[in-house]
C-alpha positions as protocol buffer text, in pm:
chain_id: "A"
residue {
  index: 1
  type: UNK
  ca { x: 8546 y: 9367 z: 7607 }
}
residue {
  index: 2
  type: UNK
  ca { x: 8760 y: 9220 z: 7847 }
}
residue {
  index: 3
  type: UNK
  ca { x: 9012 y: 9522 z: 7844 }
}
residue {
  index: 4
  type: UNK
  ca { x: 8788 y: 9739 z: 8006 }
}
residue {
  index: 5
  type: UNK
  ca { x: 8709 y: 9563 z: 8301 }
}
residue {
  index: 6
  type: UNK
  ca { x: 9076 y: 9451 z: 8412 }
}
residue {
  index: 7
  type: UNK
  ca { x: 9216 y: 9876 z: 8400 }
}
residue {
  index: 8
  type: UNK
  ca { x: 8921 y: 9933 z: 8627 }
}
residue {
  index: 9
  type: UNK
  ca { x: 9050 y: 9649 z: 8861 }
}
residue {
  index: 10
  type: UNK
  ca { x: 9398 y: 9759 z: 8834 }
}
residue {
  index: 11
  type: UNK
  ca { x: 9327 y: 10170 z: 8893 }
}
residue {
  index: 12
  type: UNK
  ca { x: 9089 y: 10071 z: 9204 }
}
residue {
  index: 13
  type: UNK
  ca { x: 9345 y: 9840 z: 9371 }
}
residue {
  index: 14
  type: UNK
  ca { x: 9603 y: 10132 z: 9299 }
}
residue {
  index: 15
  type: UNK
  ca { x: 9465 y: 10419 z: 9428 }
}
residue {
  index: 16
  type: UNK
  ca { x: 9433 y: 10267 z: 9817 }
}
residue {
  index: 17
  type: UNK
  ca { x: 9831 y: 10198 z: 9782 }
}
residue {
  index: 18
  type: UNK
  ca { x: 9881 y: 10493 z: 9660 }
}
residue {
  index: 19
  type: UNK
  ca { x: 9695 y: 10686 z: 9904 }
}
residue {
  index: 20
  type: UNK
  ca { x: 9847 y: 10485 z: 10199 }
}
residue {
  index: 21
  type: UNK
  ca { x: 10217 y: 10591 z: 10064 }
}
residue {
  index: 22
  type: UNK
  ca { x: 10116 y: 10948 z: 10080 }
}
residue {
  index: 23
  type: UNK
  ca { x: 10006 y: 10948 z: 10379 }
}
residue {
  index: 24
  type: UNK
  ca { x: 10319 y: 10720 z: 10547 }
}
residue {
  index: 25
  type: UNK
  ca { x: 10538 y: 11021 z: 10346 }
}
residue {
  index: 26
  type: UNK
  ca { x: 10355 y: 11282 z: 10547 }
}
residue {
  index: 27
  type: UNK
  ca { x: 10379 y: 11119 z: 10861 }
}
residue {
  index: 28
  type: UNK
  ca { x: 10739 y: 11112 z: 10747 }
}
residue {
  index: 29
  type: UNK
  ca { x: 10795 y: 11446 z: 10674 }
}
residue {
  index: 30
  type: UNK
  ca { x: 10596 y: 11572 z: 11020 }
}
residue {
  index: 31
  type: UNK
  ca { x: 10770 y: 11359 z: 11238 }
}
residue {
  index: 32
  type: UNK
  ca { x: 11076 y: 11518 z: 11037 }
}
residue {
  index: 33
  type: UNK
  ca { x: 10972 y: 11849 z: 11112 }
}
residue {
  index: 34
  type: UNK
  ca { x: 10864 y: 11830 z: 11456 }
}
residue {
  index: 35
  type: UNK
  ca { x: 11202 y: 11716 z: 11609 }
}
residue {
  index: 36
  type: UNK
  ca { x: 11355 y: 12021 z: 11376 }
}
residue {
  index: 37
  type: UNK
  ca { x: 11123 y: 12251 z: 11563 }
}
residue {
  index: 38
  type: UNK
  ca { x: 11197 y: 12083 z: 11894 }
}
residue {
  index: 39
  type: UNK
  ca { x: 11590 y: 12091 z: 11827 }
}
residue {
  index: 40
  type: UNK
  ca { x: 11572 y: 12468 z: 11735 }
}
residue {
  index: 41
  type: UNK
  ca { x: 11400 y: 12511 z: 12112 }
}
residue {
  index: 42
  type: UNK
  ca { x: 11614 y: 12307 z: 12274 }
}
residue {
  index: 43
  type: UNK
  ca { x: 11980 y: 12405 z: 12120 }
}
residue {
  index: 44
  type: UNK
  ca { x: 11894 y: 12763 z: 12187 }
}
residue {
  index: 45
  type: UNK
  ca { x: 11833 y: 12703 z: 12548 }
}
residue {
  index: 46
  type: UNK
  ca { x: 12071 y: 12457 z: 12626 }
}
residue {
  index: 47
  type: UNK
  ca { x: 12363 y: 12494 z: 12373 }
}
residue {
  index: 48
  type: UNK
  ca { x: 12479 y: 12225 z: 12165 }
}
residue {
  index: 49
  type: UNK
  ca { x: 12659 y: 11993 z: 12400 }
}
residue {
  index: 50
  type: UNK
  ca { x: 12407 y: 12057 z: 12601 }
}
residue {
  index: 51
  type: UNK
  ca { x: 12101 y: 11977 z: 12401 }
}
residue {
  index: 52
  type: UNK
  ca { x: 12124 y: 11602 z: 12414 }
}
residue {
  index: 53
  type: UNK
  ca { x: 11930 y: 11354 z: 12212 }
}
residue {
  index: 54
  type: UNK
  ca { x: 11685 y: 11274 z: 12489 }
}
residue {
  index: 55
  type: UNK
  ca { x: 11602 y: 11628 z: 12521 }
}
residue {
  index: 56
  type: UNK
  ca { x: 11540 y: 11699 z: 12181 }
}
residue {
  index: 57
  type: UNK
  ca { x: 11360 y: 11354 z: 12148 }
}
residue {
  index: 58
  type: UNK
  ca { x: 11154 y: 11414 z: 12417 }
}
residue {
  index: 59
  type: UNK
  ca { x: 11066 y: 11769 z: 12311 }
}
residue {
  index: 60
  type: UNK
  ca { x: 10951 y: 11640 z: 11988 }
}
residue {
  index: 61
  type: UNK
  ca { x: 10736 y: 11351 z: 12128 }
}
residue {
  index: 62
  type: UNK
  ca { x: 10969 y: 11157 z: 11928 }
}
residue {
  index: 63
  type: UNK
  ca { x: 11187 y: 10871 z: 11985 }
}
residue {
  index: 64
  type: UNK
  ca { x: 11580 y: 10915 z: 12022 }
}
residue {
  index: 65
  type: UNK
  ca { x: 11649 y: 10627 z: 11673 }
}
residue {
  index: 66
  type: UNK
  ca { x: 11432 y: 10882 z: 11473 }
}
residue {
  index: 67
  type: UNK
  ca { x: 11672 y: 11154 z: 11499 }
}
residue {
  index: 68
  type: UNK
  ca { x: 11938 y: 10889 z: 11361 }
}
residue {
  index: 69
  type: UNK
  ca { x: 11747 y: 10835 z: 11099 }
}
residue {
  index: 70
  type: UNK
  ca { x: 11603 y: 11153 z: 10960 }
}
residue {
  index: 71
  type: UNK
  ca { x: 11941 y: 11306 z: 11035 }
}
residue {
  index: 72
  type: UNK
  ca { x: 12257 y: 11070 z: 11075 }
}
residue {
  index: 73
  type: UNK
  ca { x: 12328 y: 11215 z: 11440 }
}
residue {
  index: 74
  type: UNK
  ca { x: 12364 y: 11503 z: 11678 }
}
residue {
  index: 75
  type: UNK
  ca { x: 12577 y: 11720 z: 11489 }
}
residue {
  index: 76
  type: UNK
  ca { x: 12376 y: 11628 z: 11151 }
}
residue {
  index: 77
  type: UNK
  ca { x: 12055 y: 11786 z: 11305 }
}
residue {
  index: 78
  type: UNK
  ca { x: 12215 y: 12131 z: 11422 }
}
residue {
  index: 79
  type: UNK
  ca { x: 12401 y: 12156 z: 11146 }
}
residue {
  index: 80
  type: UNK
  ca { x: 12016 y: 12195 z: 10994 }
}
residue {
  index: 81
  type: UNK
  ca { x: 11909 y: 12356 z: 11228 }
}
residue {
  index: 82
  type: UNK
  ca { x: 12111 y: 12661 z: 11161 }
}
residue {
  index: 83
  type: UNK
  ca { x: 12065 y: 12578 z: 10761 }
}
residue {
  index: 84
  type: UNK
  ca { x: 11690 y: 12615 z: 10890 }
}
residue {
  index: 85
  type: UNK
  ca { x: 11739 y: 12964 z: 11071 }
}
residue {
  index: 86
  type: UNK
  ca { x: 11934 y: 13124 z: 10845 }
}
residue {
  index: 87
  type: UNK
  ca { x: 11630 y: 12990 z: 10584 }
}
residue {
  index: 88
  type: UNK
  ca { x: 11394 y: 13165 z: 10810 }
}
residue {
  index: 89
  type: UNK
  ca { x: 11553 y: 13510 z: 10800 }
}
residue {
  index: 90
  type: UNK
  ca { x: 11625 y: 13434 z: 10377 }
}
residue {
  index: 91
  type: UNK
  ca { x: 11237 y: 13378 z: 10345 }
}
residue {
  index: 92
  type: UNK
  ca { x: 11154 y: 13696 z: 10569 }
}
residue {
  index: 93
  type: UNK
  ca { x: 11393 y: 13920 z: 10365 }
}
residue {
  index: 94
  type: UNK
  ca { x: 11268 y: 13801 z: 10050 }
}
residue {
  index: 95
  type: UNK
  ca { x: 10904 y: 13915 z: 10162 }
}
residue {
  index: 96
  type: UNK
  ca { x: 11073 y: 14240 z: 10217 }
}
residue {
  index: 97
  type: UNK
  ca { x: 10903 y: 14550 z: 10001 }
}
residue {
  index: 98
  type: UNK
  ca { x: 11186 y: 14764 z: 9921 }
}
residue {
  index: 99
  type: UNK
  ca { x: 11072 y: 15034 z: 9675 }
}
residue {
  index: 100
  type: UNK
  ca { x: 11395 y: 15128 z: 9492 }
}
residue {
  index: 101
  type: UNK
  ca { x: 11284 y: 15459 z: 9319 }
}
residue {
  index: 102
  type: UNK
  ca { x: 11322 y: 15562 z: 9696 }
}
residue {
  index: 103
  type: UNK
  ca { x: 11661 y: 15445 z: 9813 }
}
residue {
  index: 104
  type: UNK
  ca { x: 11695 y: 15629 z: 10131 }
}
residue {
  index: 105
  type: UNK
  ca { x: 11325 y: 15482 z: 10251 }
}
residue {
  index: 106
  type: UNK
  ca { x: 11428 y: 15138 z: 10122 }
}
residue {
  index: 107
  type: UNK
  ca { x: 11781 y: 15122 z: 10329 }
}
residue {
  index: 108
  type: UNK
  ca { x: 11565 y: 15230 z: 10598 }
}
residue {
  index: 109
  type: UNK
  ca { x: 11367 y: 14986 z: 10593 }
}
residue {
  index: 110
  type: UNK
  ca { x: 11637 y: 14715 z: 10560 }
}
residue {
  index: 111
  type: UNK
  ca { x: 11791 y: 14851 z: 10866 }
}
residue {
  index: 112
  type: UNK
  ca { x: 11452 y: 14843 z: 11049 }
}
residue {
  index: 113
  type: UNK
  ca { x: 11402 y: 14471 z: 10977 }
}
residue {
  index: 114
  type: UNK
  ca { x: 11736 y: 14332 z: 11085 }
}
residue {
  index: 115
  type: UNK
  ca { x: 11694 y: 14500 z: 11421 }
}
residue {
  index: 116
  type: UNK
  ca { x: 11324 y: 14364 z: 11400 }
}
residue {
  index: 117
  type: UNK
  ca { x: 11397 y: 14018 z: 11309 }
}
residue {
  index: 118
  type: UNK
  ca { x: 11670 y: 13993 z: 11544 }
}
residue {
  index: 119
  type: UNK
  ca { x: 11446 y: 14154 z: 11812 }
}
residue {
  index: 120
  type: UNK
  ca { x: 11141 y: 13913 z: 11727 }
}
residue {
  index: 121
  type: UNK
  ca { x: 11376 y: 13585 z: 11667 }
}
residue {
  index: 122
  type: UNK
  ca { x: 11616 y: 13530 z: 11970 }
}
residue {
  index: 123
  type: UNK
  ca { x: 11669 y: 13211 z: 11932 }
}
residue {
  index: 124
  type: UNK
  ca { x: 11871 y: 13295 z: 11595 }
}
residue {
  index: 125
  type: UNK
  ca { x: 12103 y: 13492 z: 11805 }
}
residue {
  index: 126
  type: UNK
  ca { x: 12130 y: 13210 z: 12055 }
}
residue {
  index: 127
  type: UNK
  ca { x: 12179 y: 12981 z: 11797 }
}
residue {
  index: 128
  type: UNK
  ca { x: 12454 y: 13162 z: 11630 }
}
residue {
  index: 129
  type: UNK
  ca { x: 12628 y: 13253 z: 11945 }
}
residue {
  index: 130
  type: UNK
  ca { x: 12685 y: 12866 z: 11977 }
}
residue {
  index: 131
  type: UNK
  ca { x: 12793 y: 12802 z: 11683 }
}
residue {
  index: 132
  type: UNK
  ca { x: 13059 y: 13084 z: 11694 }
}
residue {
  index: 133
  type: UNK
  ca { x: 13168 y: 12940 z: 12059 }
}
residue {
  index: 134
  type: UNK
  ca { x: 13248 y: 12650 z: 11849 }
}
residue {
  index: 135
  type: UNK
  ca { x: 13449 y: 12862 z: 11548 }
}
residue {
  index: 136
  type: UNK
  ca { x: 13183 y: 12803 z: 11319 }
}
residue {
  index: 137
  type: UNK
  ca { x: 13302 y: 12401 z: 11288 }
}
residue {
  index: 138
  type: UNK
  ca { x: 12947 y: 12287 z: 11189 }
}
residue {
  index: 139
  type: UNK
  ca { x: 12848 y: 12582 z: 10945 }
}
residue {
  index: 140
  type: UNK
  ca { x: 13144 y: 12486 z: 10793 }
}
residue {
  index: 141
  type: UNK
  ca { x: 13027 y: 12183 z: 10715 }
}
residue {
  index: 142
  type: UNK
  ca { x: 12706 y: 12279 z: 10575 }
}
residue {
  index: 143
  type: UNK
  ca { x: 12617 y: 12246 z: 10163 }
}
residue {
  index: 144
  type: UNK
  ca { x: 12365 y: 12531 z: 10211 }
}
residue {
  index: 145
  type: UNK
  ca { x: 12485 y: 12799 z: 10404 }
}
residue {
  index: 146
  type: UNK
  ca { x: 12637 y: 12995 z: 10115 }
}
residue {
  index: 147
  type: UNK
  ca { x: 12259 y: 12966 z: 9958 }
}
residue {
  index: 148
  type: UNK
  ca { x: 12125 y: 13225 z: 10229 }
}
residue {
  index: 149
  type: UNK
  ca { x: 12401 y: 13509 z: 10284 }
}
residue {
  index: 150
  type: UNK
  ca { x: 12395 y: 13588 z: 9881 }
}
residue {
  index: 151
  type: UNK
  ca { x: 11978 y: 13752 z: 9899 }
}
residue {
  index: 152
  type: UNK
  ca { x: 12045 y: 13954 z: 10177 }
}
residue {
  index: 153
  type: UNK
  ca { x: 12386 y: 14108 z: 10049 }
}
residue {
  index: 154
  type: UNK
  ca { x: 12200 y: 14145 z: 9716 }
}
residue {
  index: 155
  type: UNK
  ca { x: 11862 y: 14325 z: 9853 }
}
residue {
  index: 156
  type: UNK
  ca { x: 12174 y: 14552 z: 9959 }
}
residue {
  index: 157
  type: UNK
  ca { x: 12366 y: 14596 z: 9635 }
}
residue {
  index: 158
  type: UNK
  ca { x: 12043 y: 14692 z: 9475 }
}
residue {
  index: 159
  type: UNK
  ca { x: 11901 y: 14957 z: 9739 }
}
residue {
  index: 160
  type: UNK
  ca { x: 12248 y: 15104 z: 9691 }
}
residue {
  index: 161
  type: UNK
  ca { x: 12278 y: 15088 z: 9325 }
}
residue {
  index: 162
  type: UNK
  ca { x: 11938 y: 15285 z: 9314 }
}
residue {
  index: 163
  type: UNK
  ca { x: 12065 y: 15506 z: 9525 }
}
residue {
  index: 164
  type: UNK
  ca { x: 12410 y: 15620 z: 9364 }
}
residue {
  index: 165
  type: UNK
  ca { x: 12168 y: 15634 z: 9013 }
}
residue {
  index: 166
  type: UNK
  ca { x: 11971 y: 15911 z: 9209 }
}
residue {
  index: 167
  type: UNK
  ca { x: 12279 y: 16067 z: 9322 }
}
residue {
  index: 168
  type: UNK
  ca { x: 12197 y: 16003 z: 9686 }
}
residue {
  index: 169
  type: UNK
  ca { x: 12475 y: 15763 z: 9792 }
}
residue {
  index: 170
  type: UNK
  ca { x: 12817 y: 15746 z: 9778 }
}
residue {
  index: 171
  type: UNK
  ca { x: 12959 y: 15551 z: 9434 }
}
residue {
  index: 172
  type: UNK
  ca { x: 13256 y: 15351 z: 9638 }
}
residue {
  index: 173
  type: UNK
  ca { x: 13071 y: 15139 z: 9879 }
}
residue {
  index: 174
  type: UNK
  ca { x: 13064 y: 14778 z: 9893 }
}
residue {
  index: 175
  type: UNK
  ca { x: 12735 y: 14595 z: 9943 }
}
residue {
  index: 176
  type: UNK
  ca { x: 12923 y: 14326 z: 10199 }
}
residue {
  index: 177
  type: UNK
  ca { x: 13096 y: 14631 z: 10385 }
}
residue {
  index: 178
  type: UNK
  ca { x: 12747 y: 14760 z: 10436 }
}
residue {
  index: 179
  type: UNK
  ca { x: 12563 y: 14454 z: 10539 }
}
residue {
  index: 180
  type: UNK
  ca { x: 12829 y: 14391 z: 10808 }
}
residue {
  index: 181
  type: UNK
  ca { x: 12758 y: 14710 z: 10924 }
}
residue {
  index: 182
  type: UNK
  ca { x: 12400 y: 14688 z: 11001 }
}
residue {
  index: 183
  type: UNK
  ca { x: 12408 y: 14352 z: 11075 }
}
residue {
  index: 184
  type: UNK
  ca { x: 12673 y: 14404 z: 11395 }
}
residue {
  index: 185
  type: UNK
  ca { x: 12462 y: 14692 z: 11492 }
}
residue {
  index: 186
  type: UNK
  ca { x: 12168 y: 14493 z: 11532 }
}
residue {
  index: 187
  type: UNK
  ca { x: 12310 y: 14176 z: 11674 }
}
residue {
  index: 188
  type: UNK
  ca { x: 12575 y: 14340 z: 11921 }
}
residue {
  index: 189
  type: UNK
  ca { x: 12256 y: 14518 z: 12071 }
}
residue {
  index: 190
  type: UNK
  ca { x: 12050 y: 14204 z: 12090 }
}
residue {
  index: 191
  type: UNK
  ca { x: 12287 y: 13985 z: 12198 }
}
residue {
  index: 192
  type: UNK
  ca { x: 12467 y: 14174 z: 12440 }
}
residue {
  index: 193
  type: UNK
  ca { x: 12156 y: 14378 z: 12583 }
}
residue {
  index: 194
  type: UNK
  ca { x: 12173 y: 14189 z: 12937 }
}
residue {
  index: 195
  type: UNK
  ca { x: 12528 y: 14230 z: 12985 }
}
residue {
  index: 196
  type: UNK
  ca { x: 12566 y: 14619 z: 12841 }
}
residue {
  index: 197
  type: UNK
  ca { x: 12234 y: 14689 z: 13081 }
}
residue {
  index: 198
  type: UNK
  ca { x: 12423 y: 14591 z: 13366 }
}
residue {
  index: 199
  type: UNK
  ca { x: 12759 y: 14766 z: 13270 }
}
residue {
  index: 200
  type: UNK
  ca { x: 12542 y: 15085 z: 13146 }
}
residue {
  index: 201
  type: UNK
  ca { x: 12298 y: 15093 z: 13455 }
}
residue {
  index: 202
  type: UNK
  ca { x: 12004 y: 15087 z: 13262 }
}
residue {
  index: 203
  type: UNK
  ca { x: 11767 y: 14863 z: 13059 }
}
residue {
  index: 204
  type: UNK
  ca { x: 11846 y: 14869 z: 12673 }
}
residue {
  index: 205
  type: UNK
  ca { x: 11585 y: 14622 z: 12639 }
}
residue {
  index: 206
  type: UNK
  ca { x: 11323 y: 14897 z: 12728 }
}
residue {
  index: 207
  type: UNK
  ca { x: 11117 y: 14962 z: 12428 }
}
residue {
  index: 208
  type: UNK
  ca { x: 11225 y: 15346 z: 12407 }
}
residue {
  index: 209
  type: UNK
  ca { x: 11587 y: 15247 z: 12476 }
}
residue {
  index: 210
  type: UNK
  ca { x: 11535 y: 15009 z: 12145 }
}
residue {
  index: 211
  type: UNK
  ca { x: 11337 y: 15286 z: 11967 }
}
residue {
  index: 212
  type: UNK
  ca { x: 11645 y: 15499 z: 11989 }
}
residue {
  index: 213
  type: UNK
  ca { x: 11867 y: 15248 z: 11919 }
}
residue {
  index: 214
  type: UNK
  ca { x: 11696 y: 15192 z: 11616 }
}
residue {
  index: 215
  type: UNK
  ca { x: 11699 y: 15562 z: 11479 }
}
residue {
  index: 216
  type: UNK
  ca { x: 12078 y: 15564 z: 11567 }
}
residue {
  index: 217
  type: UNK
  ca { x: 12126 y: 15243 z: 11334 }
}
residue {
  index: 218
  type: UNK
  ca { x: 11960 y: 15432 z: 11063 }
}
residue {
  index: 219
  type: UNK
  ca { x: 12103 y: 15742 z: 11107 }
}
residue {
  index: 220
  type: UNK
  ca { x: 12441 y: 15607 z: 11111 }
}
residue {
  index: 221
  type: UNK
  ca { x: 12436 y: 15386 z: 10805 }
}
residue {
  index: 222
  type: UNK
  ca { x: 12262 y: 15745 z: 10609 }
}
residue {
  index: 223
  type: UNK
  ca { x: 12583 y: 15933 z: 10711 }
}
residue {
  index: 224
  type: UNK
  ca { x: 12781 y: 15637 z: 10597 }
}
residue {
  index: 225
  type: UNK
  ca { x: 12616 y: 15630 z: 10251 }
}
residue {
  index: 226
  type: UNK
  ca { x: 12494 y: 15948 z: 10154 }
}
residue {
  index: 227
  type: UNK
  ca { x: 12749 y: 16181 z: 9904 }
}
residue {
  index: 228
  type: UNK
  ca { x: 12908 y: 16420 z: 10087 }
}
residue {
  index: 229
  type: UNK
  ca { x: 12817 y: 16767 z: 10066 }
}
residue {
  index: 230
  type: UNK
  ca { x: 13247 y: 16937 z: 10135 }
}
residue {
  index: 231
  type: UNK
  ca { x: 13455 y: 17010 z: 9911 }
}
């Protein structure tokens, strides 16, 4: 009779410990993500050696030892925070709906959302413009990295795949080649827009100019992939 009486003890004074470590591992994991979301901001305005500690800290209504802790240092944080982008764009890609039993629509649309996304997410071309100031040294150095360029070259591979079964596109592309293709097109335009404006003499950032941008993308990657019709 005893027995009975001594589990009910034990799960009661349990449960409150158990609740109270849940919750300190959520404050954990906030305070985690808030100075993640405060480094992104402040990186991408200020650069890495110029988006100090206290900045970032201070962004993140934080204190400057918590960044030491959740992520060893300086260059431990913005080496995630570019594992974090690049997660971003993985996650939006994989939400892509790319209907393969129409090849030519589904390319399209890939081409559409890399201009989009790079359109819509500035701070990803910021952020990468950085890190190729500094040679890529703290990419490098990232575990992950590899993780998020394989979807994206694969979403590729299959659109193209679908489309040399159909007898649409050419049999002797590479996926890669093709990525790198669309993927300059869109970044060169978004990251040089304020620069080529000025050497141009008129806004590309106007939202015809990038409507027209956006067909030429598309039309050039077609002419690229589709079978040729000569001899």
């Amino acid at each position: 009779m005893s027995a009975t009486p001594t589990k009910t003890r034990t799960a009661s004074t349990r449960a409150p410990s158990a609740r109270r470590t849940g919750v300190r591992e959520q404050a954990a994991q906030t305070t985690r993500d808030n100075i993640l979301k405060a480094a992104i901001k402040v990186f991408a305005r200020y650069g890495y050696e110029g988006g100090s500690v206290e900045k970032i800290s201070k962004a993140a209504k934080s204190f400057d030892r918590m960044i030491y802790y959740y992520f060893g240092s300086k260059e431990g944080l913005f080496i995630e925070v570019l594992e974090e982008i690049y997660r971003r764009m993985n996650d939006a890609e994989t939400a892509l709906d790319i209907r393969l039993d129409t090849p030519v629509e589904a390319l399209k649309a890939v081409v559409r959302f890399v201009s989009q996304y790079y359109r819509k997410h500035p701070e990803f071309v910021t952020l990468l413009n950085t890190e190729n100031l500094h040679k890529g040294k703290h990419i490098s150095k990232s575990m992950r990295a590899r993780e998020y360029s394989s979807p994206a070259v694969s979403v590729i591979e299959q659109v193209l795949a679908a489309g040399v079964a159909s007898k649409e596109f050419r049999a002797d592309l590479r996926a890669r080649d093709l990525y790198l293709l669309i993927a300059s097109m869109g970044y060169f335009y978004q990251s040089n827009r304020y620069t080529l404006s000025a050497f141009l003499g008129e806004d590309i950032d106007q939202p015809e100019a990038v409507a027209h941008w956006d067909d030429f993308m598309i039309d050039t990657v077609l002419r690229t992939v589709r079978q040729s019709t000569t001899p």
